[in-house]
N, C-alpha and C positions, 0 to 999 in steps of 0.2 A: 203821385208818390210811387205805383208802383213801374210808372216809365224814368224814373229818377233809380229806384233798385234798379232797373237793367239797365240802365245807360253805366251802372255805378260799377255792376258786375263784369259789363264787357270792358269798361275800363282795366278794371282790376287784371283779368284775367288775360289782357295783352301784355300788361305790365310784367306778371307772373312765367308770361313765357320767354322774354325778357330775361327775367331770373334763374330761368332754367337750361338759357343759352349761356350763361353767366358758369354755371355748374359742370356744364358740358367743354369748354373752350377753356378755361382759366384754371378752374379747382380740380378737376377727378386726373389728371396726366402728371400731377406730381404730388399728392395731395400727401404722399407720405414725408418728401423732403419741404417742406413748405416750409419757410423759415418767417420769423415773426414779426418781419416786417411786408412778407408779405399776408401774411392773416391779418395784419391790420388796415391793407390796401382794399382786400376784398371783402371786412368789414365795413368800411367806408361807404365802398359799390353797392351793398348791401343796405346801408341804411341811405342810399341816394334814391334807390328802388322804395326802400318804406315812403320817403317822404315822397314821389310819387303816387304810390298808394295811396297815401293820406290825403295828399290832391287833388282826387277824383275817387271821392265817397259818393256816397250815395245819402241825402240826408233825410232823418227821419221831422226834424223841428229844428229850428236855429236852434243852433250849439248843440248838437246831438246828432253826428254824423259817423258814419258807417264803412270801414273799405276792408282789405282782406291784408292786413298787416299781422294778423292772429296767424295767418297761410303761411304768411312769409317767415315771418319768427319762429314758429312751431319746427315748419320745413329745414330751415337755415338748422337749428339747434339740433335734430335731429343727421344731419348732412354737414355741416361747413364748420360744428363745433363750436368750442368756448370761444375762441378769442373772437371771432367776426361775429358772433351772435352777440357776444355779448356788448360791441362797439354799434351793432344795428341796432337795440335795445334802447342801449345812452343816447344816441342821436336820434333815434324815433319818440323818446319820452322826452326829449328837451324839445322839439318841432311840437310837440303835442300840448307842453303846457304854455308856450309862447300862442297856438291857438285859442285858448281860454275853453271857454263856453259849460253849459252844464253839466257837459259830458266829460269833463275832465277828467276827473278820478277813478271812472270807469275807463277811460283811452289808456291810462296808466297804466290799471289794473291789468289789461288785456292785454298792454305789452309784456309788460313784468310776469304774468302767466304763461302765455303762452311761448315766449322765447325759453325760458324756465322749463316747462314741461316739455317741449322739444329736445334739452340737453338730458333733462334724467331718462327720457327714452333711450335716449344716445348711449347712457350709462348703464341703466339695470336692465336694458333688453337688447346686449349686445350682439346677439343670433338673429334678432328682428328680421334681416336681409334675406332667412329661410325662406321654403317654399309656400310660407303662410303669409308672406310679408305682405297680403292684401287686408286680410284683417287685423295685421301689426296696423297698418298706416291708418285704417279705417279708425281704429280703438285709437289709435291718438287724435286724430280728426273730433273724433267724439267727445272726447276725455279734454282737451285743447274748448273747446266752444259749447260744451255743458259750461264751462267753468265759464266762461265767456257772458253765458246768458245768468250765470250766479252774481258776476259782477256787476249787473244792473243795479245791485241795492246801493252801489256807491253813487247814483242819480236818486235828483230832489225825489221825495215822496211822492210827490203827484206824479211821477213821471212813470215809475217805477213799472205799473200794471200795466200800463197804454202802450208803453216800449218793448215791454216781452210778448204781450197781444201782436206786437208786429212783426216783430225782428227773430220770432220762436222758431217757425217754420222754415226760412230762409237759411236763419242761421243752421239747422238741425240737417236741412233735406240739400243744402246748396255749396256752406261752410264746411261742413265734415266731409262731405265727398269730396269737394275739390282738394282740399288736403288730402286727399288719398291718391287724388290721381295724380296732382304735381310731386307727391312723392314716386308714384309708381313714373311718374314721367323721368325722375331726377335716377330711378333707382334701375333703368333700363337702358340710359346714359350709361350709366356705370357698369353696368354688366358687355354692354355691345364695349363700351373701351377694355376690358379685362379681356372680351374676345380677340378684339384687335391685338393685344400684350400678346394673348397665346399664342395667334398667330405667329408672330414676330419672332417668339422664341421659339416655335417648330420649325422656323425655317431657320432659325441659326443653328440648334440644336442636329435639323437635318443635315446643314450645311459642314458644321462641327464634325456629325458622326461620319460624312462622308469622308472626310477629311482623316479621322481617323484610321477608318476602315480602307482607304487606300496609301496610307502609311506604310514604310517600308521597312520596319521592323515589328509590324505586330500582324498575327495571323487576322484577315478578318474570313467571315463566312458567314451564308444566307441559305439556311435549310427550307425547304417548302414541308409541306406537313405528313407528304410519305419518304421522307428521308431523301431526297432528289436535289442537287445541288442549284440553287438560284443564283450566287454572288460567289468569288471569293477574288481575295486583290492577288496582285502580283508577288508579294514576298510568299504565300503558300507554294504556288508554282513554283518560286525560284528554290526555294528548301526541299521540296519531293520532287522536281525532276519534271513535272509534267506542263501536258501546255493547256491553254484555258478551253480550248475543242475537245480535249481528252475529258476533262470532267464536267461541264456544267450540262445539266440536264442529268447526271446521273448518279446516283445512289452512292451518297458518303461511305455508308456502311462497307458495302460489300467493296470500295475500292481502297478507302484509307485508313478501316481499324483492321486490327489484327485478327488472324479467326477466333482465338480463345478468349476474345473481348465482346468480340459480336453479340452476344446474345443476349448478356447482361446491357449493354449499351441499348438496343434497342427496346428493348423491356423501361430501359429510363424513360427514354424519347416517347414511349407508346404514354407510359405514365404523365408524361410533361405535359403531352396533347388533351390527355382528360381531363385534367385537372388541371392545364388555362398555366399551368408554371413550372420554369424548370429550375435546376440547379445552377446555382448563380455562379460557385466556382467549383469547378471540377478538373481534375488531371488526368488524363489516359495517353494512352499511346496512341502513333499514329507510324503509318508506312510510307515509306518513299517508293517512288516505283523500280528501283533496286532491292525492294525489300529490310532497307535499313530504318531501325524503329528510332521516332523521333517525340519527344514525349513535349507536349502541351497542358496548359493549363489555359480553362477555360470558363469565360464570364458568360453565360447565358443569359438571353429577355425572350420572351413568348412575342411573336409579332401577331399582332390583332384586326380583325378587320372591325370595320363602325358599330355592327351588330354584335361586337365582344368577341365573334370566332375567332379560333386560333390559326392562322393560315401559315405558321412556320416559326424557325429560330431564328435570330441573328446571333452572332457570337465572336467575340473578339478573345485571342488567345498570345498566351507568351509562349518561346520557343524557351523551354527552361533542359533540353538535353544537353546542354553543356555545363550547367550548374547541376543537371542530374548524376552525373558522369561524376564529375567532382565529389560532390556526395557519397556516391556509391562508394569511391576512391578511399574516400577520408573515412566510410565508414569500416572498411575493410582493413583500412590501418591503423584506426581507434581501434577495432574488434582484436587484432593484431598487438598492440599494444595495450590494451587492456589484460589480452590472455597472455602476455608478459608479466603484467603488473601484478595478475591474480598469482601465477608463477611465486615473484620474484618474494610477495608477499604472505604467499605461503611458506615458502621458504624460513622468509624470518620470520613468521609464526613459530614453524617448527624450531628453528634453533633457538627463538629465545626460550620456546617451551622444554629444549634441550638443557639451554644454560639455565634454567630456571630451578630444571629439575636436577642439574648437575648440582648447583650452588645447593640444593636443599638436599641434597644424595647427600651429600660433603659434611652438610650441618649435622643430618641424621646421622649421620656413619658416625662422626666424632663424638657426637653425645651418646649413637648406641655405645662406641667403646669406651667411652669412658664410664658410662651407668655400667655397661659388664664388669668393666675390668674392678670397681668398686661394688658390684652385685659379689662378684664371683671372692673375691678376695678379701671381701669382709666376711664373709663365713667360714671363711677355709683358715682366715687368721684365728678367728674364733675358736675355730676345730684343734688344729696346731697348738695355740697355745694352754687352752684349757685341759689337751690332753697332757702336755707336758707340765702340767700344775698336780696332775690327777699320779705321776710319776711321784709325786714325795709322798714319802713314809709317816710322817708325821698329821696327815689330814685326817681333821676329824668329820665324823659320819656327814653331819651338817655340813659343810663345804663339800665333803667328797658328793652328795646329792647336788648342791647346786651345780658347782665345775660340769655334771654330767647332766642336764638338764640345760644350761649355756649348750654344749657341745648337739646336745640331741637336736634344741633350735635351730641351731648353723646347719645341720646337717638336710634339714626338713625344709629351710630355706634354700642352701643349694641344689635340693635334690627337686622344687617345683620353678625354678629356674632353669634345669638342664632338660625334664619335663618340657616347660613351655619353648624354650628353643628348639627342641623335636619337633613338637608340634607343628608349630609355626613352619619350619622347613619339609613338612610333609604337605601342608598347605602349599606352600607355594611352589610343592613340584607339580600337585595336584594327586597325590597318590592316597588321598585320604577318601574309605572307604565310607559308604552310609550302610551298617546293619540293621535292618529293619527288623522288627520286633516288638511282639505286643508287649505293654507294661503298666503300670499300675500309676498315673503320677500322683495320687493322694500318698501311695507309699514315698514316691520319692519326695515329696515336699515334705514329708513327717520326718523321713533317713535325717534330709540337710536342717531341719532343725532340731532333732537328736544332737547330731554332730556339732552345730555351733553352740548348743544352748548354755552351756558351763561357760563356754570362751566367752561369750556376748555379755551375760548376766556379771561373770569378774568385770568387766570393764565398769557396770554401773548402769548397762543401758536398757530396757525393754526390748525383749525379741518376741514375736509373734508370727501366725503365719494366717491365710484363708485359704480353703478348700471352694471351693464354688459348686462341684457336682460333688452328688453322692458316691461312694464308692463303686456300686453296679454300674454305673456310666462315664467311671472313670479308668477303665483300660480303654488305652489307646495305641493305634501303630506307627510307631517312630523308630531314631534310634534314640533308647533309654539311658546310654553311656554318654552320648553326645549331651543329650537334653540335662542329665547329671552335671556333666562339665560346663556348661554354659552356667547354672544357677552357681555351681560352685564357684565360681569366678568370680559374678557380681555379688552376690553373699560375701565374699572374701575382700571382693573391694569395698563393701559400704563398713565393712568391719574397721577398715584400715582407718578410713576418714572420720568414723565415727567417733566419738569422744563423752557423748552425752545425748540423752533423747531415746530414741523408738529407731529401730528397726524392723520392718515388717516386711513379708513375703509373702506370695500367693498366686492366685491365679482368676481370671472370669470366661466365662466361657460367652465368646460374641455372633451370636448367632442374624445377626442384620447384615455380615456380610455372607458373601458367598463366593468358598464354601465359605463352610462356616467352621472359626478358626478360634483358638485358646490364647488369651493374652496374658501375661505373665507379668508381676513385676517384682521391684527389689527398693523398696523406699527405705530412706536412712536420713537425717537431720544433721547430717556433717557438714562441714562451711561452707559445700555449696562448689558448683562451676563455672566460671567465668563464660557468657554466653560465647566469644571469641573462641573458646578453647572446645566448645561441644561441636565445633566443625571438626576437628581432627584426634578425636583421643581415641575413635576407634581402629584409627590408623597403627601400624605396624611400629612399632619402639618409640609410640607418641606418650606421651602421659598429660596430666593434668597441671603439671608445672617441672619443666626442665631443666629448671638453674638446680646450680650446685648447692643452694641452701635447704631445699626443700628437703620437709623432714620426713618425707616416705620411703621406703624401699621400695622395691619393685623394675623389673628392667620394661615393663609397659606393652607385652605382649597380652594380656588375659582377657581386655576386652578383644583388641582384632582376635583371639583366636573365640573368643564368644558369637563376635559378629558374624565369621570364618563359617563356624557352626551352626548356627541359626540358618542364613542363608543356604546352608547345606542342606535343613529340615526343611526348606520352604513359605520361611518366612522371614521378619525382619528384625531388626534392630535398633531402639532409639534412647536418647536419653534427654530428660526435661531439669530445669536446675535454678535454683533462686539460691544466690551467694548471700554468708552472715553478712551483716553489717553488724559493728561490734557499737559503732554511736549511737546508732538508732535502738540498739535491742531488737534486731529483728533476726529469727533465728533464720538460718541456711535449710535449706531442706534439695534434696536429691532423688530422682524418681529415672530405673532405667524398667525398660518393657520392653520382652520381644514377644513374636507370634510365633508358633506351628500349626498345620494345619489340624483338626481337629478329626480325624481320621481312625475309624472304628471298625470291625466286624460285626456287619449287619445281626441283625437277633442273636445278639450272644449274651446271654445273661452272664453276668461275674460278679462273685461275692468275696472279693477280698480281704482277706486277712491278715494280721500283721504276726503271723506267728515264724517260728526257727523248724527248720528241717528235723525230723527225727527219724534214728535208725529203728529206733527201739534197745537199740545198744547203749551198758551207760558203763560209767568206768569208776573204779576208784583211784585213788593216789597211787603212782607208779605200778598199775595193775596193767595197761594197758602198752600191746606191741607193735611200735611204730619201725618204721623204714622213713630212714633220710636217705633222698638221691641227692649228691653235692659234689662238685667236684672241684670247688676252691673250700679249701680246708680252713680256713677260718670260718666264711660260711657256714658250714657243717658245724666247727664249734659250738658257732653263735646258737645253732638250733638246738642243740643240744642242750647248753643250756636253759635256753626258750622253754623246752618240754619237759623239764625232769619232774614237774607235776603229775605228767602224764607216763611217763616210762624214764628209769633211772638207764637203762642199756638199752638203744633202739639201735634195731640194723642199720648199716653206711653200704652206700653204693658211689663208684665215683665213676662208673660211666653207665649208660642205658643197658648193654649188656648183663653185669651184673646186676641191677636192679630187676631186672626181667626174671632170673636163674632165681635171684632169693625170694620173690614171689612164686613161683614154683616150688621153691623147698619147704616156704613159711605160710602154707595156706589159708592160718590162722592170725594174720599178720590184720590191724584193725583198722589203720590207714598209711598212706602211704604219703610223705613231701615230696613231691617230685619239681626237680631241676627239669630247666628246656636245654639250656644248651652245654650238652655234654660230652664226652669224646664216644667213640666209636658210634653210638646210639644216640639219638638226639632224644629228648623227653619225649616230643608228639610219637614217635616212632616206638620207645619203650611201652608208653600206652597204650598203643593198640596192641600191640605184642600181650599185656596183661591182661585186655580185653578179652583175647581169643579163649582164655583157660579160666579167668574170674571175671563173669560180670558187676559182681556183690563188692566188690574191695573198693573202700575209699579212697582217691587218688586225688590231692590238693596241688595242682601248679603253682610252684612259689619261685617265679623267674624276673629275672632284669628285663625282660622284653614289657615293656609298661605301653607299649602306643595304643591305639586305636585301635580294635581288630583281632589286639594279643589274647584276650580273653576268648572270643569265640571261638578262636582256633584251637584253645586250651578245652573249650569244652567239646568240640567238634572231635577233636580226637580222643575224647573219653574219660577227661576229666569231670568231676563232680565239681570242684570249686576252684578259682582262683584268685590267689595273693601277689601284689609285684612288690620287688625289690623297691627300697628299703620298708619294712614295713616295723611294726613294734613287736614286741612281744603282747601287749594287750588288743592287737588285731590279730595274731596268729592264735590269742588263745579264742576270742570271740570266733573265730571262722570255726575252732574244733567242737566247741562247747555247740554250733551251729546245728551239729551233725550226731554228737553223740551225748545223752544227759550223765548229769553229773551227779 
């Protein structure tokens, strides 16, 4: 028996090599295009070979015989794939049951396994071919013919024990390795043919690059690894002038880059050498040997020796100085025609911003004149007429009050219109002064709700105010006339709009910024501002509604001169606004704020008080001797009767000079009206003149100069107090009753 196994073995194992000449000559050289008629030829070959195999077994007992078609099948399914494995499969199990015997369904089994286990190797151990592929083949060997000697239980029961008693060992120590080695046999075919492929394509590939590299339009070159020239073809020559004796053997660097490139270039090249790799594409200049610079672009490879060493470059390059040139050309006439464009385009920037502001110059200009010409001329109709009603004899007291009461309104309205047109054109020359000056603003937030508190309350509406600091920490250094005119204005505007609701004013003092600054506001619940329209109302002759219907007066200077002034004090101006909705019931409400800096005199304690100047001087009914300075005689009138509470015959001066003389003569004189601008002597000038001989004497400026500035000069020159033109008579008497009790 066991000269029967090796006779069966060396059978098998000639056969096998056979199989493997089969693998070598026919399948690995095209194995990728193999088309499916031919994987079913070399199925065929393959199961010609099994049935061979199966021919020269080795036999254990009639009908129970032995050969190495596990080898073939396993191997095949692993190497030669589905379609031929699986036709040497079909045709080794149909030879197999035309032989009969007891062994049948075990020769089955072992075809149908092992061809089987050969393809899933194929499948789920696609990398098998690594550098482990010894114990890949061995584990399938194993794995293939454990399963082999499992199949035994498909033989009669008697046979079962006495068959694996035999065939254990052979199979284990003989079967599994030979499937390893005719795999390493089949898998070293393939590798030496992959060698040969290489081969074949390094020498096209060399033959290729040669071809390339001596091309007559692309630069080639062969650096060695100290910069030394090895190669280069004939078009470089032909482009820089030189001959192939002039550079090979010597130093790229120092002959064809430029010197302000050298150092950076070689610093690349030094890098490329260490680290095995250079820049794949790169552009730099290069010299002619006339010194004309020719610019390339360049493909770099690290050339290597067997050992990985780097022994140098190769590098193929384009001659791109004519398309650099171009470039340059076209960038310099882009840049050219851009800085036209930018030109041409600023231009019309500016003029539509010209025509832009022309057309809205045009719109303003017509709506300002036409709001003046109806500011100005509804008052002054007023005036006019109401005085010429006041001309009949027949009016009774009751009409004669109201006609003059119309007339005082017109008058109070044209005269804070003529007001804010001053204003406004002292702004925009820029000749508007800041007098700085401590002041009290709890007092001035009390003055402006004194002042409006009767006018607010007739409408129906709630007026209020908030104080934030105590009095001792509320003098501050501003200007106080400024800061007066600002609240006056928006107080005067929430009045206008208001109609019903709260009006409230105040102030918080915001100390998280810095500095740290007083914010101010003026809230009122009138209809409200259209958000479109809070972009521009603080604009110059803007308002909150333009058209001719709108039922406000106003020529729309009060906030810009608010704004105007704010920014003067150093801070800003804003306004927030939710419009009524009359469907909804939702009320309007309007909130403006500005800031001043919050600016004080270090440790200065102040205790303010809201009390009246007193001389200690008090008067009775026409006991007291006034001087009027006036030199328009209606004027004069007018004071006259203004004071006859106070003096039925007060002195007249009609220029600075006499006014001077009858202070000198009337030394007992209790105060004095003085005019500013008078003939021969101007008011400031009769002033100081009074000054030199009575410090003590009352002197009240009561002049038309109303601007910004007019009051400090009135006091600067020696006035005690000042009134401007038009005033009432219940301000003229408030200013005296100021000064002297009653």
């Amino acid at each position: 028996m066991k000269e029967s196994i090796l006779i069966g073995l060396l059978q098998n194992t000639a056969i096998l090599l056979a199989f493997s000449l089969l693998y070598q000559n026919i399948w690995i050289k095209n194995e990728a295009t193999k088309s499916i008629s031919a994987k079913i030829v070399v199925g065929l070959v393959l199961s010609c070979i099994g049935i061979i195999l199966m021919s020269t077994p080795w036999m254990l007992i009639p009908g129970i015989a032995f050969d190495m078609r596990s080898v073939l099948l396993s191997v095949s399914g692993l190497f030669f794939g589905p379609i031929p494995t699986i036709i040497a499969m079909l045709v080794t199990g149909i030879v197999r049951v035309t032989m009969g015997g007891e062994g049948l369904w075990m020769g089955l089994a072992i075809i149908i396994f092992s061809g089987t286990i050969g393809l899933l190797w194929r499948r789920y151990r696609p990398n098998w071919k690594s550098k482990n592929y010894y114990l890949e083949l061995l584990a399938m060997g194993l794995v293939v013919h454990i399963i082999m000697l499992a199949s035994t239980i498909f033989l009669p029961s008697d046979k079962i024990f006495s068959t694996l008693k035999t065939i254990a060992l052979p199979i284990i120590f003989i079967y599994a390795p030979a499937t390893m080695l005719l795999g390493v046999l089949l898998l070293k075919q393939y590798k030496n043919w992959q060698n040969e492929l290489a081969q074949l394509q390094l020498k096209e590939y060399e033959r290729r690059f040669t071809q390339i590299l001596e091309s007559g339009n692309i630069v080639s070159l062969m650096l060695n690894n100290d910069g030394s020239i090895n190669f280069c073809n004939d078009y470089i020559l032909r482009i820089t002038g030189y001959e192939k004796e002039e550079v090979l053997g010597k130093n790229w660097f120092e002959i064809f880059v430029p010197i302000d490139e050298r150092p950076k270039l070689k610093q690349l090249f030094s890098k490329g050498m260490k680290i095995k790799e250079f820049s794949k594409n790169y552009e730099n200049k290069i010299l002619t040997k006339t010194g004309e610079q020719l610019y390339i672009l360049w493909y770099n490879i690290a050339l290597k020796s067997d050992e990985g060493e780097v022994m140098g470059t190769a590098s193929i390059g384009v001659n791109v100085t004519e398309s650099k040139n171009h470039e340059k050309m076209l960038e310099e006439k882009n840049a050219e025609i851009k800085a036209q464009n930018e030109s041409l385009k600023k231009i019309n920037q500016e003029l539509q911003i010209a025509k832009e502001r022309a057309e809205k110059s045009d719109l303003l200009k017509s709506a300002f004149l036409a709001n003046m010409s109806h500011e100005v001329r509804t008052p002054m109709n007023s005036i006019l007429g109401f005085s010429g009603l006041l001309k009949e004899s027949n009016l009774v007291n009751e009409k004669q009050k109201r006609y003059i009461g119309v007339i005082e309104h017109s008058g109070k309205r044209m005269l804070n219109i003529i007001n804010d047109i001053l204003t406004i054109s002292r702004i925009e020359s820029g000749t508007v002064e800041v007098i700085i000056s401590e002041f009290n603003i709890n007092e001035q937030i009390e003055s402006l709700f004194t002042s409006f508190k009767d006018e607010i309350e007739k409408k129906g509406i709630d007026f209020n105010y908030k104080n934030d600091l105590p009095d001792s920490e509320a003098m501050i250094i501003s200007d106080g006339e400024k800061f007066y005119a600002i609240f006056l204005n928006l107080i005067k505007n929430a009045i206008k709009f208001t109609n019903h609701g709260t009006i409230e004013f105040g102030y918080i003092l915001k100390i998280d910024v810095e500095p740290a600054e007083l914010e101010f506001f003026i809230k009122d619940t009138g209809g409200g501002i259209p958000q479109e329209q809070l972009e521009f109302i603080f604009e110059r002759f803007r308002q909150g509604s333009e058209s001719l219907t709108r039922n406000y007066e106003g020529a729309g200077l009060g906030l810009s001169i608010s704004k105007a002034y704010t920014e003067l004090l150093g801070g800003k101006i804003w306004a927030e606004s939710e419009e009524e909705n009359l469907s909804s019931g939702k009320a309007g409400k309007t909130t403006f704020y500005f800031t001043i800096p919050y600016d004080v005199k270090p440790n200065k304690k102040t205790d303010m008080k809201n009390s009246t100047y007193e001389t200690g001087k008090t008067h009775q009914d026409n006991e007291m001797k006034i001087l009027i300075v006036e030199d328009d005689v209606t004027s004069e009138e007018m004071l006259e009767i203004m004071i006859e509470d106070y003096c039925k015959a007060p002195l007249v001066a009609y220029n600075g000079l006499e006014a001077v003389q009858l202070c000198k003569d009337n030394p007992d004189i209790d105060f004095v009206l003085m005019d500013i601008k008078l003939p021969k002597l101007n008011g400031y000038e009769a002033t100081k003149q009074i000054r030199q001989f009575n410090k003590d004497l009352i002197i009240f400026a009561q002049t038309a100069y109303a601007l910004p500035g007019d009051r400090e000069k009135a006091i600067e020159a020696g006035c005690n107090d000042y009134i401007s033109k038009p005033y009432s008579q219940s301000e003229l008497t408030g200013l005296i009753n100021k000064y002297f009790k009653k």
